[in-house]
N, C-alpha and C positions, 0 to 999 in steps of 0.2 A: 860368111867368114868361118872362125871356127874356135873350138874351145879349149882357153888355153888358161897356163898357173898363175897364179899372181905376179909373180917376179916375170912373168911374160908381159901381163898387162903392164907393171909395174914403168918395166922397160921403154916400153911403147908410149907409154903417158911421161915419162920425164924427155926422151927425145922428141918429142912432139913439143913439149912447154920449153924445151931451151932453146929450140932453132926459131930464130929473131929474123932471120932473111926475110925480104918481102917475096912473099906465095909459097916461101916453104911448106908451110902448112895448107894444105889444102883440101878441099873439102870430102875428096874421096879420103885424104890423110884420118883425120879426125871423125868424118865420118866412119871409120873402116874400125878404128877403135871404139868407137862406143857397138857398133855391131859386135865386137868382139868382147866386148862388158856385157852385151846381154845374152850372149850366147853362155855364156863362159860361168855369171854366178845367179847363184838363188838369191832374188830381191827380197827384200824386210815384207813387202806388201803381198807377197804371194802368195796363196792359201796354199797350203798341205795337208792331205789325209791319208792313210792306210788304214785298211780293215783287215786285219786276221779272221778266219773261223776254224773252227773245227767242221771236218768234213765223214768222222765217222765216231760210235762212240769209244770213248775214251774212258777206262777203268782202274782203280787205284785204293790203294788202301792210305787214308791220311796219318796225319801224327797227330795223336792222341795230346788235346785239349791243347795246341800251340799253335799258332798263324805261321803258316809255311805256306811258301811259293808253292803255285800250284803249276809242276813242269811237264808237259808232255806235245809232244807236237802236233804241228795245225798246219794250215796253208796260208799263202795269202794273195786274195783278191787279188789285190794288186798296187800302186801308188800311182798317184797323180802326178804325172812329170815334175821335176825338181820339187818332190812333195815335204822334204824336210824331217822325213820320217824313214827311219828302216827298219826291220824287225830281227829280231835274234834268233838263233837256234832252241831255245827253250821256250818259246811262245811269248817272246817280250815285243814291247813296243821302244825302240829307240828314238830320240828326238836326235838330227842332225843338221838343224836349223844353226848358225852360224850364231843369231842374237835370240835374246832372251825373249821369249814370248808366251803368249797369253793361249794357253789350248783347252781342249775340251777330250777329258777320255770318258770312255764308257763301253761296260761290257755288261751282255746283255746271253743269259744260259739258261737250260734246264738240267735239269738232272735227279736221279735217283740215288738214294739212301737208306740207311737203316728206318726203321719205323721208330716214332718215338725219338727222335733223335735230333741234336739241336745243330747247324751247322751255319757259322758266321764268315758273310765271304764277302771282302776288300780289296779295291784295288791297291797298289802298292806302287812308291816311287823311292827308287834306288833302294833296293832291298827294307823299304822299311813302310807299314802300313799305311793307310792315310784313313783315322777313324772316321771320319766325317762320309766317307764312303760304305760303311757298314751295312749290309742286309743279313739280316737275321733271322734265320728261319729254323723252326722246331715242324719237321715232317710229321705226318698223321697219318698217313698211306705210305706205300711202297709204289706209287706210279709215279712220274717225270713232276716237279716242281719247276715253274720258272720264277727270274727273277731279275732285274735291271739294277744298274750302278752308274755313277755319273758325278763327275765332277768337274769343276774349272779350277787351272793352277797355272803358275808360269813355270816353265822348263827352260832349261839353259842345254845345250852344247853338250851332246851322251848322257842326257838323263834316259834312264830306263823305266819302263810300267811295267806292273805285273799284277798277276792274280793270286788271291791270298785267302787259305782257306785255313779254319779255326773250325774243328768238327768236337765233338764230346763224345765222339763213336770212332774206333780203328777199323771199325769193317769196310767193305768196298763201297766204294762211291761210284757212282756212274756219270758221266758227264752226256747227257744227248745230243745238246746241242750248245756249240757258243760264238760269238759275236763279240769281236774287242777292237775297238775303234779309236783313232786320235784324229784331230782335226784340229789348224790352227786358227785362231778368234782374228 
């Protein structure tokens, strides 16, 4: 069959329930409509996931002692058919899952910084932190740190994720490697 709008499906499903004839409806009828329901939307039951990464390093100077989005471009993997997830232009994770559900993000980086220097990094939904996500780290060398983040939350319909970084240094940051993940529970 094939995949159509709701006021398609809509259509098809109320001329189907009002015609009373005997054999009107038939079973290629009805059949042919739920083919065209499953083709057509993303079920409650589906899993979905996308991973972004960064695929080279990525350099920047932060803002001095404030959690700001951390924007620079990535690639991505990929999505798992009708995965419920898309990504933004600035390295966001969008949720386009229709109902409200239960996910799992987590991002997972290294990177280089000032010596000495303390830098606190969260992920973030719809522009605004989520502390319970915090890693914190104060550098001691000038070679690559890593560091993972991870959380479970429920997302609704264009909720956005992002990466949020709190440095105590304006100098350049290096990002080597990262990993930013959604999956739904």
């Amino acid at each position: 069959m094939a995949v159509q709008t709701r006021g398609q499906l809509e259509a098809k499903a109320a001329t189907i329930s009002s015609e009373t004839t005997a054999g009107a409806n038939t079973a290629a009828r009805v059949g042919g409509l739920f083919d065209d329901l499953a083709d057509s939307v993303t079920l409650n039951g589906e899993r979905g996931a996308l991973q972004l990464y960064l695929d080279t390093d990525t350099t920047f100077a932060p803002t001095l002692n404030t959690a700001v989005v951390v924007v620079f471009q990535g690639n991505d993997q990929g999505a798992i058919p009708n995965s419920q997830f898309d990504y933004g232009s600035d390295y966001e994770i969008i949720y386009t899952g229709t109902s409200a559900r239960n996910i799992r993000i987590s991002a997972t980086l290294s990177f280089q910084g000032g010596n000495n220097k303390r830098y606190r990094w969260y992920i973030g939904k719809n522009l605004s932190i989520i502390p319970q996500t915090l890693a914190d780290i104060t550098i001691g060398h000038n070679a690559p740190h890593a560091l993972h983040m991870e959380t479970v939350l429920s997302a609704i319909f264009e909720d956005h994720f992002t990466i949020y970084l709190n440095a105590n240094d304006a100098g350049q940051i290096t990002i080597n490697s990262l990993v930013f993940n959604a999956f739904t529970i």
